[in-house]
VOZA-276792 format. One record per residue (C-alpha): x, y, z; chain; residue in one letter. Coordinates in Angstrom, 1 decimal, always signed. Layout:
<rec><x>X</x><y>Y</y><z>Z</z><kette>A</kette><rest>A</rest></rec>
...
***
This chain:
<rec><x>+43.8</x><y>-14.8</y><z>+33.0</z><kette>A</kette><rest>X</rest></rec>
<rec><x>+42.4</x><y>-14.2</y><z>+29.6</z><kette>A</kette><rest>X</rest></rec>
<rec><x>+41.6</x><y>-11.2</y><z>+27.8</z><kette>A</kette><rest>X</rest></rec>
<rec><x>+38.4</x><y>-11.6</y><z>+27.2</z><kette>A</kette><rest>X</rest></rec>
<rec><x>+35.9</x><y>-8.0</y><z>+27.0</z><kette>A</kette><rest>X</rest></rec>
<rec><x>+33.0</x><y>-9.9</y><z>+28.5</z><kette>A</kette><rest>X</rest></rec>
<rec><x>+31.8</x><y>-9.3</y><z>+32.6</z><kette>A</kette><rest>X</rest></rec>
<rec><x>+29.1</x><y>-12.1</y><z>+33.2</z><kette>A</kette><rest>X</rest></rec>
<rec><x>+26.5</x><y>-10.8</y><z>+35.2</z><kette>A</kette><rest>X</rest></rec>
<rec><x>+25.7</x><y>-12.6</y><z>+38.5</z><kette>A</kette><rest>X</rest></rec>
<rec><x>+22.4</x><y>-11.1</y><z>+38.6</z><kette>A</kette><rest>X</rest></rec>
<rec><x>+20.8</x><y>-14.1</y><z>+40.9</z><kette>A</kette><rest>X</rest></rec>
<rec><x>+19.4</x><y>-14.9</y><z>+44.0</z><kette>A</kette><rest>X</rest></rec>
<rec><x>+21.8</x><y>-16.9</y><z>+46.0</z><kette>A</kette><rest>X</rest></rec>
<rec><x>+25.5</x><y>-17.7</y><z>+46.1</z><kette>A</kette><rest>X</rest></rec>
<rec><x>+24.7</x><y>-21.2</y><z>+45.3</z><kette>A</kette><rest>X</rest></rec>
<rec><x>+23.3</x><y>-19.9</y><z>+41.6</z><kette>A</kette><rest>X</rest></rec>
<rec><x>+26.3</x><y>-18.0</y><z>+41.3</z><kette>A</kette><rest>X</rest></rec>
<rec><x>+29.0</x><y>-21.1</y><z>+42.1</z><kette>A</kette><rest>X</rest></rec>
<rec><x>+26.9</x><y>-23.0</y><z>+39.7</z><kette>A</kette><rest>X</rest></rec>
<rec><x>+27.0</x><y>-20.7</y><z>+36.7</z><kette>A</kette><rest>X</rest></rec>
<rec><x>+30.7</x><y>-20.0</y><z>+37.3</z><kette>A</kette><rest>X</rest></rec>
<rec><x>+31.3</x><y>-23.4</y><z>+37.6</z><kette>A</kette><rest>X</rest></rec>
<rec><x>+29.7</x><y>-23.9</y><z>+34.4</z><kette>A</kette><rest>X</rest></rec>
<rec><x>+31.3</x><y>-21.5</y><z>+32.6</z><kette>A</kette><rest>X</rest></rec>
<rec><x>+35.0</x><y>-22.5</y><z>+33.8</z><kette>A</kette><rest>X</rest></rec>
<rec><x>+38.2</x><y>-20.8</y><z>+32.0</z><kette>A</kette><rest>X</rest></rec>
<rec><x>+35.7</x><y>-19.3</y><z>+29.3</z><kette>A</kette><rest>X</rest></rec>
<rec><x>+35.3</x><y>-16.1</y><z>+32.0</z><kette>A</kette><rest>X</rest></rec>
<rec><x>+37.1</x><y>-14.8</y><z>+34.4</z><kette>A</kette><rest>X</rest></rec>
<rec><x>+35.8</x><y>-11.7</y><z>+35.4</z><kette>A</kette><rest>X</rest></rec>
<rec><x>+32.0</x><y>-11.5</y><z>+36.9</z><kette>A</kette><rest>X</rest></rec>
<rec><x>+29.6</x><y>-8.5</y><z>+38.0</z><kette>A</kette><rest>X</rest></rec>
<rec><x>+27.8</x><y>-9.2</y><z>+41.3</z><kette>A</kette><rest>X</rest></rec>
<rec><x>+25.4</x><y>-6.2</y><z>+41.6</z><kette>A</kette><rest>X</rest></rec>
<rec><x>+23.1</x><y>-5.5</y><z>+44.3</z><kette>A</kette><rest>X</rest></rec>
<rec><x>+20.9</x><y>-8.9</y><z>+44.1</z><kette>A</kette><rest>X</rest></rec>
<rec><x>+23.5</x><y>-11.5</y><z>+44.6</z><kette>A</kette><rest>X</rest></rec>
<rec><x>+24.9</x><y>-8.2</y><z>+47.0</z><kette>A</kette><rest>X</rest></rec>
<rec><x>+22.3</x><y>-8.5</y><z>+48.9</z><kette>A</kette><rest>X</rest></rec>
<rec><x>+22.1</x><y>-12.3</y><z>+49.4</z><kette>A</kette><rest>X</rest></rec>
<rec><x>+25.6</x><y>-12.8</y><z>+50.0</z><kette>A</kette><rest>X</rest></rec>
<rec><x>+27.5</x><y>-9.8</y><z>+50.8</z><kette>A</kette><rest>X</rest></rec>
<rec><x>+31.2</x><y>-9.3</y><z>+50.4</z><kette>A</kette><rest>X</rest></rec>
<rec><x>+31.9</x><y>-12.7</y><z>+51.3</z><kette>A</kette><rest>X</rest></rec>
<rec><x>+30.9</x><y>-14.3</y><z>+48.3</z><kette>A</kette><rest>X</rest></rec>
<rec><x>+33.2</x><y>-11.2</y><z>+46.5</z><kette>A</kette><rest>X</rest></rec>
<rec><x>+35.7</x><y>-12.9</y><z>+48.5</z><kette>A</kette><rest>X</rest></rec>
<rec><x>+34.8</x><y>-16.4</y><z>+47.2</z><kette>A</kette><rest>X</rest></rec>
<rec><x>+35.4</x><y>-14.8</y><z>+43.8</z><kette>A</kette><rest>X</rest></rec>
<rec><x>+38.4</x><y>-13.1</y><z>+44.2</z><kette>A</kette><rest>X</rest></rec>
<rec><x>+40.1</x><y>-16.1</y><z>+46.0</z><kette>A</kette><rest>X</rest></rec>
<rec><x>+39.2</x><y>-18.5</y><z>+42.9</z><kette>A</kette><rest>X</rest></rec>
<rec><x>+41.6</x><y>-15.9</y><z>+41.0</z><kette>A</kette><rest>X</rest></rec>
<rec><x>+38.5</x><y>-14.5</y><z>+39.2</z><kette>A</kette><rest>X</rest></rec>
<rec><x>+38.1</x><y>-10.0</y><z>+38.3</z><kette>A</kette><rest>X</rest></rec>
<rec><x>+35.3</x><y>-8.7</y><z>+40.1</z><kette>A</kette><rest>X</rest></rec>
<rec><x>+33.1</x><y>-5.7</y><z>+39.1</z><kette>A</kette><rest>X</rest></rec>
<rec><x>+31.7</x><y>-4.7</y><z>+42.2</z><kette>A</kette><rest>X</rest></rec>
<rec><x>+28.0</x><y>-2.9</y><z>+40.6</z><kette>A</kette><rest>X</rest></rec>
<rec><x>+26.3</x><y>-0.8</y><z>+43.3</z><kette>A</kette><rest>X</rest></rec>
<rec><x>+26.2</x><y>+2.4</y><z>+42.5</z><kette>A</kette><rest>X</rest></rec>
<rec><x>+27.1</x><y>+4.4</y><z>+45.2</z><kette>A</kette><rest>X</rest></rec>
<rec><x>+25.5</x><y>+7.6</y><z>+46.3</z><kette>A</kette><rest>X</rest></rec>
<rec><x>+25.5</x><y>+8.8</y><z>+49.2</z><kette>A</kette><rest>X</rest></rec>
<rec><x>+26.8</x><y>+11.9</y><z>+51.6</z><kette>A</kette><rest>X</rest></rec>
<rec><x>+30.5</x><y>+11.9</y><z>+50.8</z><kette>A</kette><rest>X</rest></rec>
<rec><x>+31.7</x><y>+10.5</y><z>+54.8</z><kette>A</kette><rest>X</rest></rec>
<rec><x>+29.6</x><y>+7.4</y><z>+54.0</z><kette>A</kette><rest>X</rest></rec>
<rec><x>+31.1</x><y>+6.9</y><z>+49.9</z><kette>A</kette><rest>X</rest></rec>
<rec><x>+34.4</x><y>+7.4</y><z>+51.3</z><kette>A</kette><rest>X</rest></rec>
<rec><x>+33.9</x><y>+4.8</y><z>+54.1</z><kette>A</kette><rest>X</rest></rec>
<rec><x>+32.7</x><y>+2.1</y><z>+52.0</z><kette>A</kette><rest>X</rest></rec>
<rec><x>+34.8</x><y>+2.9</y><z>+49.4</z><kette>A</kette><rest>X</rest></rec>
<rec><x>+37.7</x><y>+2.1</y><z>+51.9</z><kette>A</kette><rest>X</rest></rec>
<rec><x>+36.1</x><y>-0.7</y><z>+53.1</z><kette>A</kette><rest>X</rest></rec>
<rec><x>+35.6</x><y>-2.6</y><z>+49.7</z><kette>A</kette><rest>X</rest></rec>
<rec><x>+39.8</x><y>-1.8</y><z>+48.8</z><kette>A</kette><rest>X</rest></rec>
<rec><x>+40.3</x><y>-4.2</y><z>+51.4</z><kette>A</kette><rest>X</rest></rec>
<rec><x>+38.9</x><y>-6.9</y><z>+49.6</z><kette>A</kette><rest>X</rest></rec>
<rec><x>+40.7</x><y>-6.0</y><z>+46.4</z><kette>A</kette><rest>X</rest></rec>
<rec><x>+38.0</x><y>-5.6</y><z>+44.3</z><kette>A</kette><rest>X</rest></rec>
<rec><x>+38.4</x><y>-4.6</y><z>+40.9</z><kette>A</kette><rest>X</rest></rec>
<rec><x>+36.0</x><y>-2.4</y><z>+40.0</z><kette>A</kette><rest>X</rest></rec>
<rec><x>+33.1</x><y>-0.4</y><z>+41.7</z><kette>A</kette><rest>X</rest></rec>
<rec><x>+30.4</x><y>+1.9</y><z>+40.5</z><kette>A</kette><rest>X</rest></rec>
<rec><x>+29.8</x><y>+5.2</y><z>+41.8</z><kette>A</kette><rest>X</rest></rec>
<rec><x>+27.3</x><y>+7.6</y><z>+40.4</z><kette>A</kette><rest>X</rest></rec>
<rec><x>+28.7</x><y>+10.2</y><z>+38.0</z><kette>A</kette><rest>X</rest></rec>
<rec><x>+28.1</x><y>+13.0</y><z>+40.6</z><kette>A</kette><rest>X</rest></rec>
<rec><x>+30.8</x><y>+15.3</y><z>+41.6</z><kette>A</kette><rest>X</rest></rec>
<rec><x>+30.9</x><y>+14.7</y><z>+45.7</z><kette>A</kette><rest>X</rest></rec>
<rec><x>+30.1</x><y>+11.4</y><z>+45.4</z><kette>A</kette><rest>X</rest></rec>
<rec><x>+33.6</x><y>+10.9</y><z>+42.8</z><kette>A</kette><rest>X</rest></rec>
<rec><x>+35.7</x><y>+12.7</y><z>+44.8</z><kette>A</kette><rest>X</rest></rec>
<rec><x>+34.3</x><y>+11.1</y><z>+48.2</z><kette>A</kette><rest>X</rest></rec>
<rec><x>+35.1</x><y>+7.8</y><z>+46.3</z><kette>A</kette><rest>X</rest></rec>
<rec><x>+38.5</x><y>+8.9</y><z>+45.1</z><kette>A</kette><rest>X</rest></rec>
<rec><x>+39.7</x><y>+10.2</y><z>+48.6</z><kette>A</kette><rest>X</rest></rec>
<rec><x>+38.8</x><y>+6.5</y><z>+50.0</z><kette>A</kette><rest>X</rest></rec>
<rec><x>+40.0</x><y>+3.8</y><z>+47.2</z><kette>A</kette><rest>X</rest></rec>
<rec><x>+43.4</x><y>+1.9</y><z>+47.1</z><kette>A</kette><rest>X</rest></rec>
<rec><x>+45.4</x><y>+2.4</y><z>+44.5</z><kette>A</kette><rest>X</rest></rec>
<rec><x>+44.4</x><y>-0.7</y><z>+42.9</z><kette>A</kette><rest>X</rest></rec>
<rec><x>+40.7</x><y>+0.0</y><z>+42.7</z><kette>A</kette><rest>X</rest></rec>
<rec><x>+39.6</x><y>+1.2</y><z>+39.7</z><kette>A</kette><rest>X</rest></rec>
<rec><x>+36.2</x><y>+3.3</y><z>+40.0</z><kette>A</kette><rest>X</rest></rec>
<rec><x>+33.8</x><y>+3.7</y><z>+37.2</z><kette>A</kette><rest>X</rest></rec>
<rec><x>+30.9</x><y>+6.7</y><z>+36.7</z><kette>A</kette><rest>X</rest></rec>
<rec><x>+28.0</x><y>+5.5</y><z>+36.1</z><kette>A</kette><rest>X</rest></rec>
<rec><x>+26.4</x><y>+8.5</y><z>+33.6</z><kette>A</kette><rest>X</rest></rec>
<rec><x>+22.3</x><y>+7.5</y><z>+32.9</z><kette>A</kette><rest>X</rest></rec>
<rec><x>+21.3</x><y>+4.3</y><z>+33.4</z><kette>A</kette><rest>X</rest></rec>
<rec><x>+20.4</x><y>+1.8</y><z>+30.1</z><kette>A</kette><rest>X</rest></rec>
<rec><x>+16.9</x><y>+1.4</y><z>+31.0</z><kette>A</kette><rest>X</rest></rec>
<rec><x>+16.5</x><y>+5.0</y><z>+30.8</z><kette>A</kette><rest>X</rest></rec>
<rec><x>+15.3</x><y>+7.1</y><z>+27.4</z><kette>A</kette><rest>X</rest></rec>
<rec><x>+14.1</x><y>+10.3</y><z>+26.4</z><kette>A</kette><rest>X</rest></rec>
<rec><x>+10.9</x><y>+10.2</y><z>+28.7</z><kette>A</kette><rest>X</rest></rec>
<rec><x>+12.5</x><y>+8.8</y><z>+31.5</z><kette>A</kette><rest>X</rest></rec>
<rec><x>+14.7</x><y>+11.6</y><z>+31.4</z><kette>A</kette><rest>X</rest></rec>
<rec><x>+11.9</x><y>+14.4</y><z>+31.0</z><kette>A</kette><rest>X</rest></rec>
<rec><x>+9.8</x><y>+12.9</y><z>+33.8</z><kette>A</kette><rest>X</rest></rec>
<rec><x>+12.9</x><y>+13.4</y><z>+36.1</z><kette>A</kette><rest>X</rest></rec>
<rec><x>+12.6</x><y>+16.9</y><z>+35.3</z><kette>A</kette><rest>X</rest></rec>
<rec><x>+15.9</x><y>+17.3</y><z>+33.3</z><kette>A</kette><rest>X</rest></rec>
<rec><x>+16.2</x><y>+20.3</y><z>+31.3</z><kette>A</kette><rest>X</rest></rec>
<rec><x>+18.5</x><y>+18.4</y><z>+29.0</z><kette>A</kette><rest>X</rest></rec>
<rec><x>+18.0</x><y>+15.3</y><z>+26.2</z><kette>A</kette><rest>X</rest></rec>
<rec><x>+19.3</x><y>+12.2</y><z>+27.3</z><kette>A</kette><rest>X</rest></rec>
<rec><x>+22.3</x><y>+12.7</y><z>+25.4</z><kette>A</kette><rest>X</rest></rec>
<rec><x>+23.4</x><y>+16.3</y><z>+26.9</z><kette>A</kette><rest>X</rest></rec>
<rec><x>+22.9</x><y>+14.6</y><z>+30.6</z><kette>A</kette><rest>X</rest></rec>
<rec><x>+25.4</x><y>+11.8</y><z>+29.5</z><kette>A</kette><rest>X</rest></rec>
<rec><x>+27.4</x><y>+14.3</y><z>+28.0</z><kette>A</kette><rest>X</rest></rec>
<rec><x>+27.9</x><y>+16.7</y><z>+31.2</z><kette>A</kette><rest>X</rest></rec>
<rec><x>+28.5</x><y>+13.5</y><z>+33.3</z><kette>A</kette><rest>X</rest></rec>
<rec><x>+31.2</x><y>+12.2</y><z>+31.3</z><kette>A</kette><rest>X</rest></rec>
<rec><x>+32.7</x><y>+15.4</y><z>+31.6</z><kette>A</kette><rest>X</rest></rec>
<rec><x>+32.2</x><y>+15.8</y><z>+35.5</z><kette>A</kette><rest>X</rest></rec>
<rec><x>+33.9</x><y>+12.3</y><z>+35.8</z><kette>A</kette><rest>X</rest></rec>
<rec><x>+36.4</x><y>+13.0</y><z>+33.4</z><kette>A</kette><rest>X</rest></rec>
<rec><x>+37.2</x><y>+16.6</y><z>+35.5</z><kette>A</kette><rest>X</rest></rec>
<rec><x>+37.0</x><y>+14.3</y><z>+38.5</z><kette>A</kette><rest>X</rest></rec>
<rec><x>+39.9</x><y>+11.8</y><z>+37.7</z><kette>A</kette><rest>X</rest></rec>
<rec><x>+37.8</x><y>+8.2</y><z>+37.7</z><kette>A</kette><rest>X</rest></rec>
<rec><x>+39.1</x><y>+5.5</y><z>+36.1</z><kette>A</kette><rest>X</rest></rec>
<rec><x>+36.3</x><y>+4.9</y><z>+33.5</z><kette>A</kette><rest>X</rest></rec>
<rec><x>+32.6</x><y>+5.1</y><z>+32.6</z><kette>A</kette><rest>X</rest></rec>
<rec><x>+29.8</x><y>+3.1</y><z>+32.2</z><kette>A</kette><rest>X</rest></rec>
<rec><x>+27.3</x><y>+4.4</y><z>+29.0</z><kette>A</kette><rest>X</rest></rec>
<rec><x>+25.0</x><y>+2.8</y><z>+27.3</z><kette>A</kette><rest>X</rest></rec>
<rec><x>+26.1</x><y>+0.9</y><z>+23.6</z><kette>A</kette><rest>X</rest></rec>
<rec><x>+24.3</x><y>+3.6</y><z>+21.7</z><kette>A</kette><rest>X</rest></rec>
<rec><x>+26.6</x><y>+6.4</y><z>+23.2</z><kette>A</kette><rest>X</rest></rec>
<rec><x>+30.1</x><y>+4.8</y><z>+23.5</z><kette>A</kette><rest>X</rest></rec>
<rec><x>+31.5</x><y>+5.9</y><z>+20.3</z><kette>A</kette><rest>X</rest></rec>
<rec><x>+30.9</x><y>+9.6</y><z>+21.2</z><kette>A</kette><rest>X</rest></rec>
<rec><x>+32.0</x><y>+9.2</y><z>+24.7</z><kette>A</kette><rest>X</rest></rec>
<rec><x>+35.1</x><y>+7.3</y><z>+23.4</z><kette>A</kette><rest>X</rest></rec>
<rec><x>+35.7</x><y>+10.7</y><z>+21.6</z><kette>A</kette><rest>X</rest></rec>
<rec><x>+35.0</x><y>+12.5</y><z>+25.0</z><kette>A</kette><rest>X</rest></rec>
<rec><x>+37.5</x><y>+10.8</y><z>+26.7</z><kette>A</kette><rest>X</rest></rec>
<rec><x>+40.1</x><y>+9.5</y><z>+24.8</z><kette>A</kette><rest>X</rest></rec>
<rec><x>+41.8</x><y>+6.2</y><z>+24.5</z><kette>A</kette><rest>X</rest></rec>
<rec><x>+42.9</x><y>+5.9</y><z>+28.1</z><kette>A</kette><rest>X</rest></rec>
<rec><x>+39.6</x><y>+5.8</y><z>+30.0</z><kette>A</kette><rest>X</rest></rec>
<rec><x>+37.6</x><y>+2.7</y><z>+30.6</z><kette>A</kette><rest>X</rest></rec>
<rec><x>+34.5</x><y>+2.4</y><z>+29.0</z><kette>A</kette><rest>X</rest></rec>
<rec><x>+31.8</x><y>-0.4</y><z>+30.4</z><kette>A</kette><rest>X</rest></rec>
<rec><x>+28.9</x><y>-1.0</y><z>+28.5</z><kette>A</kette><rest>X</rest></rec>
<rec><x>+25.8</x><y>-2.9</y><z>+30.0</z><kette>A</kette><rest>X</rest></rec>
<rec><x>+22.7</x><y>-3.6</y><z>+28.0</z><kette>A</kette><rest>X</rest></rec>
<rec><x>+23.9</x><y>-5.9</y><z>+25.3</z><kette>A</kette><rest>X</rest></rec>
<rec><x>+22.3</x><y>-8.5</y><z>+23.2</z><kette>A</kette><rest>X</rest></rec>
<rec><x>+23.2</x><y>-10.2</y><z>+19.7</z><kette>A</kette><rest>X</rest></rec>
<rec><x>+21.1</x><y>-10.1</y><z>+17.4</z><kette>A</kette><rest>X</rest></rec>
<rec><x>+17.6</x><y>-11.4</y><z>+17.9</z><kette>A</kette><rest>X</rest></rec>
<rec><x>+17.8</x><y>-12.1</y><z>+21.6</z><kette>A</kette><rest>X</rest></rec>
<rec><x>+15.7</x><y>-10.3</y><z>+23.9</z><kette>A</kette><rest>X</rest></rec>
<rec><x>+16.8</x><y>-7.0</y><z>+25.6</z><kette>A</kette><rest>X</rest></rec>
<rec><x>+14.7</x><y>-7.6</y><z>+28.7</z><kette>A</kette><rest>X</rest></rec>
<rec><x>+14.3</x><y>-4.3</y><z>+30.8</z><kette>A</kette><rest>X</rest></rec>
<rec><x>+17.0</x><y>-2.6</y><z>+28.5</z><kette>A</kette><rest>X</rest></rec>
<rec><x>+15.6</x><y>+0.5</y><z>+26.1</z><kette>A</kette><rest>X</rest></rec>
<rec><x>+19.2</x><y>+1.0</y><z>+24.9</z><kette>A</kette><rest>X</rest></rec>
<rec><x>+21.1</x><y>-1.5</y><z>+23.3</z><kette>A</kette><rest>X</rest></rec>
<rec><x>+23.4</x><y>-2.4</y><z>+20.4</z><kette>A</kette><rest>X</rest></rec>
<rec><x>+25.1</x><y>-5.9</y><z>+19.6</z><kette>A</kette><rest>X</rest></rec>
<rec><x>+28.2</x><y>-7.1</y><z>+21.3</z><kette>A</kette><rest>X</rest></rec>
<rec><x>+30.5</x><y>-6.7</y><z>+18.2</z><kette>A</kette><rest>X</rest></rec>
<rec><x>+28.8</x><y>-3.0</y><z>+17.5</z><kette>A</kette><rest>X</rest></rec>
<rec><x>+29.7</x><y>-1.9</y><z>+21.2</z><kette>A</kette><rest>X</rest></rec>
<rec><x>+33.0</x><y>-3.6</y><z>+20.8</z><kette>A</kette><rest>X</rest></rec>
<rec><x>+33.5</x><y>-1.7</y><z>+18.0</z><kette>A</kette><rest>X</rest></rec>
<rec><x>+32.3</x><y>+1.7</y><z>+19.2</z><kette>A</kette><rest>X</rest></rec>
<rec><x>+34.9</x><y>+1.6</y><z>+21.2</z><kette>A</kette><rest>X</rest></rec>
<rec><x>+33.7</x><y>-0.2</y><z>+24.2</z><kette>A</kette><rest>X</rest></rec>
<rec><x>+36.3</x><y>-1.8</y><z>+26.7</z><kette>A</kette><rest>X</rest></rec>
<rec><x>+34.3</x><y>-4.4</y><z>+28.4</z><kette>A</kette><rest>X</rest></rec>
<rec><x>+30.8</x><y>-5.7</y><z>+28.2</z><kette>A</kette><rest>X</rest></rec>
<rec><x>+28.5</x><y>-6.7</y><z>+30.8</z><kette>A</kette><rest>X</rest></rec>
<rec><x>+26.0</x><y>-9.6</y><z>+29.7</z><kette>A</kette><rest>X</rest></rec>
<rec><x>+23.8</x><y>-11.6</y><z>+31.5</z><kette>A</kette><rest>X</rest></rec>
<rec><x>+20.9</x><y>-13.1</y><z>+30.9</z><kette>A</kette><rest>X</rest></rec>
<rec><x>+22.0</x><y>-13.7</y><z>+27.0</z><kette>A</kette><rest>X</rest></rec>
<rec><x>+24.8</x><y>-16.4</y><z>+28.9</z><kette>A</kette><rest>X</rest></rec>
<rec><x>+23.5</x><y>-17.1</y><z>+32.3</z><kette>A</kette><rest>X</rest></rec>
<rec><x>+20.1</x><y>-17.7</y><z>+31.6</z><kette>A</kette><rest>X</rest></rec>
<rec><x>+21.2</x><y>-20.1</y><z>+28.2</z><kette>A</kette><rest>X</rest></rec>
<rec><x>+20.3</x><y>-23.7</y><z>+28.2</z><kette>A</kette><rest>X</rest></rec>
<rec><x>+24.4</x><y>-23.9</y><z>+27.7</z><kette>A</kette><rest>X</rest></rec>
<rec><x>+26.0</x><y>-20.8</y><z>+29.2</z><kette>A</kette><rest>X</rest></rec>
<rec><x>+29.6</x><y>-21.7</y><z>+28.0</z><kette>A</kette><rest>X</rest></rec>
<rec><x>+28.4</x><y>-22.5</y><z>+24.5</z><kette>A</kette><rest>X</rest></rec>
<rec><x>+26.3</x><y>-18.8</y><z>+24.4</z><kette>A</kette><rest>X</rest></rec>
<rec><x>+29.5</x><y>-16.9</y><z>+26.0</z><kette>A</kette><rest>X</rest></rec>
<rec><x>+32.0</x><y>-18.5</y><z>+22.8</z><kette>A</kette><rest>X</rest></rec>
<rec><x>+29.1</x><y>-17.7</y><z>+20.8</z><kette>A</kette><rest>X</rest></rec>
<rec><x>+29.5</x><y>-14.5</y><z>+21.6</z><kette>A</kette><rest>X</rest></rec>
<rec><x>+33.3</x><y>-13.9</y><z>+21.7</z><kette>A</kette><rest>X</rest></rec>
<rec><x>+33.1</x><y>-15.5</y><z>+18.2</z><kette>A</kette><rest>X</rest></rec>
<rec><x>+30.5</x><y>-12.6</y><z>+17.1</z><kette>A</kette><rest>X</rest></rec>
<rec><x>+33.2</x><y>-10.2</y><z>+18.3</z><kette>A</kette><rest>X</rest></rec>
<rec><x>+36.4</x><y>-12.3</y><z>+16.7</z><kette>A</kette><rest>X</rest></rec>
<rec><x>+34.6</x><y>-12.4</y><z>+13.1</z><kette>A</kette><rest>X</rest></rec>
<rec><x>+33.2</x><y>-8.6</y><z>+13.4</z><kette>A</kette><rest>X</rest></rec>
<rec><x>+37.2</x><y>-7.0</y><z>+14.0</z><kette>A</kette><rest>X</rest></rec>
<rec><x>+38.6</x><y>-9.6</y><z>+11.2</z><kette>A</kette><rest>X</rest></rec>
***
């Protein structure tokens, strides 16, 4: 296992994409995202696939739901041993979530989503900036017990504050320099985030949509190497 901060996003259609890109990418990673696209095409079996290859698998879907039905599924995906899985940031849901994991599953609050800003936040009828609402749901998770949190890159060095050095901190919406950031309204590099104070990283379409994945993922983890010498 290597100790790489990078999760590659599986964000594709079919299994079939998936095997290919991890395929292609080899010993480089060892630790994927399947979120709820490649979820919904091939289910917990191909989180199976994954885990029996020896790969980490973050387990993206976000729950929410009544708190019988988080702590069900919850239960259901410790069987699998699944690494980690999302929950939303909302106290019944978190403590629905806690009351059905293993031991071994390590659940992460998801605070405001990265394609979210200041209006987004205003047309949901918050009476809060974006930053006070990621704020109070760092602290609900953090009052909760959860494992970690997922922010965006722009907020992970005041969450690291938050939360101290034990709690895991996952940041999506990433992008070196000069590459696209897609549906993503807050970003920062992979080195900044790294250096924020993020734990892991979850890229995607920067690797898995690259003319040479493996090549782009050691591009990357050399952007990080040459930033923290």
């Amino acid at each position: 296992m290597n100790n790489s901060p990078i999760i590659i996003a599986l964000d594709v259609p079919s299994a079939d994409e998936a095997r290919r890109l991890v395929s292609s990418l080899g010993d480089t990673a060892d630790f994927y995202k399947v979120g709820l696209e490649l979820y919904a095409a091939a289910g917990m079996d191909f989180v199976r696939e994954l885990k029996g290859q020896g790969k980490r698998v973050f387990l993206d879907l976000k729950l929410y739901d009544i708190g019988e039905q988080v702590k069900r599924a919850v239960a259901a995906i410790s069987t699998v041993g699944v690494d980690y899985l999302t929950i939303h940031a909302v106290k019944q849901v978190m403590q629905a979530a806690l009351a059905g994991r293993a031991p071994s599953l390590k659940l992460l609050a998801v605070t405001v989503l990265t394609s979210f800003d200041e209006q987004d936040v205003r047309d949901e009828g918050y009476p809060l900036t974006l930053a006070e609402l990621v704020e109070k749901r760092v602290g609900h998770a953090m009052a909760a017990g959860v494992d970690g949190i997922v922010c965006s890159s722009l907020e992970v060095a005041k969450v690291r504050v938050m939360t101290g050095p034990k709690m895991t901190l996952v940041i999506p919406g990433v992008r070196s320099a000069g590459k696209s950031v897609g549906d993503q309204k807050r970003v920062a590099t992979p080195a900044d985030a790294i250096a924020s104070g993020a734990d892991y990283l979850v890229i995607g379409r920067q690797v898995t949509r690259a003319d040479d994945p493996r090549g782009e993922l050691e591009r990357i983890l050399d952007e990080i190497s040459a930033q923290a010498r």
